[in-house]
N, C-alpha and C positions, 0 to 999 in steps of 0.2 A: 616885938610887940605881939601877945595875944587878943585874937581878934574876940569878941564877945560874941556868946552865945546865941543873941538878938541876929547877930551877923548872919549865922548858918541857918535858921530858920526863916529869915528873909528871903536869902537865896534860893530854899528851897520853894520857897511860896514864889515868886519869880518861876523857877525851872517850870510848877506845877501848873499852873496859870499859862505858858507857855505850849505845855502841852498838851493842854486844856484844848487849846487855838487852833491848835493843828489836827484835835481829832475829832474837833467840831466839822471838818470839811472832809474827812474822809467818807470815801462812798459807802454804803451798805446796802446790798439789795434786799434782806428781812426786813427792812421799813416799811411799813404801810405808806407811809402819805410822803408829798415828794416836799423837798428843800424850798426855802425862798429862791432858791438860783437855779428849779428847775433839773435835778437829780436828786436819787434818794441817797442825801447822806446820813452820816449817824446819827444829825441832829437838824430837827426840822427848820430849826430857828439858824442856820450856819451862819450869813454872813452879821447877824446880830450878835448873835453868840460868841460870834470867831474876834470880831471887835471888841467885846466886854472882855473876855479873856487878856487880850493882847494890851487891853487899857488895864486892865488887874496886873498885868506883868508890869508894865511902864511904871505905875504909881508904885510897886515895891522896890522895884529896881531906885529909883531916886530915891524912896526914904533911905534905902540901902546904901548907897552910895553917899547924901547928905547926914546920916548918920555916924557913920561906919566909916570916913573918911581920915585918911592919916596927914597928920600936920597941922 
């Protein structure tokens, strides 16, 4: 069974969205202004950001998978 092309593009928006997540919290000391959690990371807004991401990944992974599902 080939999977449809909706298939691969989901996933990729999942991975992206995933990765998103994770470099919302990485540190960076070129920041000016420091984090909500108190270090300067890459992104002022971290653990809101890192949440929206991580809820971006979850909502495409289920349409992915209620989609995309075999049987």
């Amino acid at each position: 069974m080939k999977k449809q092309p909706m298939y691969a593009i989901m996933l990729l928006l999942t991975v992206l969205c995933t990765l998103g997540a994770i470099s919302t919290m990485l540190p960076q000391e070129s920041v000016s202004t420091i984090s909500l959690l108190g270090y300067k990371a890459h992104c002022p807004f971290a653990p809101v950001s890192t949440l929206l991401c991580l809820l971006l990944a979850g909502v495409c992974c289920k349409i992915r998978v209620r989609k995309f599902r075999s049987g």
